[in-house]
Structures are given as C-alpha cells and as structure tokens.
N, C-alpha and C positions, 0 to 999 in steps of 0.2 A: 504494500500500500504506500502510495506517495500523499506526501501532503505541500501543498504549495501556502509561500508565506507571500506576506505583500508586495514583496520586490519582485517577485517574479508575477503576480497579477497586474503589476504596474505594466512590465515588460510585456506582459503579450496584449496589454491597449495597441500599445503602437505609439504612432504619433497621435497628438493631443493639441489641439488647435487652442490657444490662447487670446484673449482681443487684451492689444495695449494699444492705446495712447500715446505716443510719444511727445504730443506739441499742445499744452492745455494751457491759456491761459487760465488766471484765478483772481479772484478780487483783489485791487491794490498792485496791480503787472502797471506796470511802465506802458503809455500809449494804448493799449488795449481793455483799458479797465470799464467795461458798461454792463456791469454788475448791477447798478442800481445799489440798494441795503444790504445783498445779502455777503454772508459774513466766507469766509473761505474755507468752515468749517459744514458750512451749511453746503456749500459749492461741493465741497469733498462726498456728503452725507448723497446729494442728488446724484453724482459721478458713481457713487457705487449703487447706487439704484437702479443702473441701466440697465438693460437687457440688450444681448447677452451682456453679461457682466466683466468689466472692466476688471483688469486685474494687475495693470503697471500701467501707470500716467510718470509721464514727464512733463514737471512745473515748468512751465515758460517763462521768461521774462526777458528785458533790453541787458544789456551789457551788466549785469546783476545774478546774484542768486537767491535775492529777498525774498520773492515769491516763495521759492522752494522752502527756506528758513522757515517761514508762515505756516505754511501746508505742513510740512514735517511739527513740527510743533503742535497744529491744532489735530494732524494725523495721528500721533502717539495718544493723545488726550482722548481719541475715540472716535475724531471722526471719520467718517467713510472706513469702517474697521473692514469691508471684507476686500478692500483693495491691496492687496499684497506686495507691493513694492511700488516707492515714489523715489526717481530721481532728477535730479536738474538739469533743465538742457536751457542754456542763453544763445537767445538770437542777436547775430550785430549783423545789423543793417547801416550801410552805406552808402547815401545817396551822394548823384556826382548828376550835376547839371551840366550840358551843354548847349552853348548858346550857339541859336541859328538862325542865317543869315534871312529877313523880310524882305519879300521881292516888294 
C-alpha cells in the first residue's frame, strides 16, 4: 500500500495559474491618486475581493516607494489578508518635448 503526502499531490496538479498584479496604483501615489476618501487599507481590502483573486500586487508609485511603505504597513495590520505577496515597482517617467517647426 502506498500513501501519498502533500508534496506529491501538489506535484501531480501540474501547473497552477496565479493572477498578479504587477502595476496598482493606491491612495496617496504620486500623479495618479483619484481615490476620492478611500483609505489604502480599504483599496487593499476591495483588491483582495476580486475575482479571480489576486494574489501578488505590485504598489506603484513616481520615482518613490511611499506607496509601497503604506500598503505594507496597512497590509501587515490586516488589510487585504488573502493577498499573499506585495512588492514595489516605481515608475520614472521622462518626458522630452520637441519643438516643431509652424508652416
């Protein structure tokens, strides 16, 4: 008689499709903030609410990792608990105008 343990029922899933997030802004982001009131605890709480369910978000923010700071903080404290990994990704944007000639 064989008995199988969980590593090995893990193993014969296969592959296992995950949904992440990698580019979220959150209340209080640099340039993108139209949150209105809600708090980024509350943002987190509706993020894990989704369906299918979100399971790694990456905080956005401008040339910062405040956001992420925020989120990890109000994340430990509870919110959005079935979200299983939050890490920071900053965007640097770089605009460059060029002037062109009116006929």
């Amino acid at each position: 008689m064989t008995t199988s343990n969980s590593a090995d029922e893990a193993l014969a899933l296969g592959s296992v499709w995950r949904r992440w997030d990698p580019h979220v802004h959150l209340p209080g982001t640099l340039h993108e903030d139209r949150f209105g009131s809600l708090t980024v605890g509350e943002a987190l709480s509706d993020l894990a609410g989704c369906t299918p369910r979100i399971e790694a978000i990456g905080v956005t923010d401008y040339f910062t990792t405040l956001s992420y700071r925020r989120a990890l903080q109000a994340w430990t404290a509870g919110s959005g608990n079935s979200i299983q990994l939050l890490f920071p990704t900053s965007r640097s944007v770089l605009l460059f105008r060029r002037e062109t000639a009116q006929p």
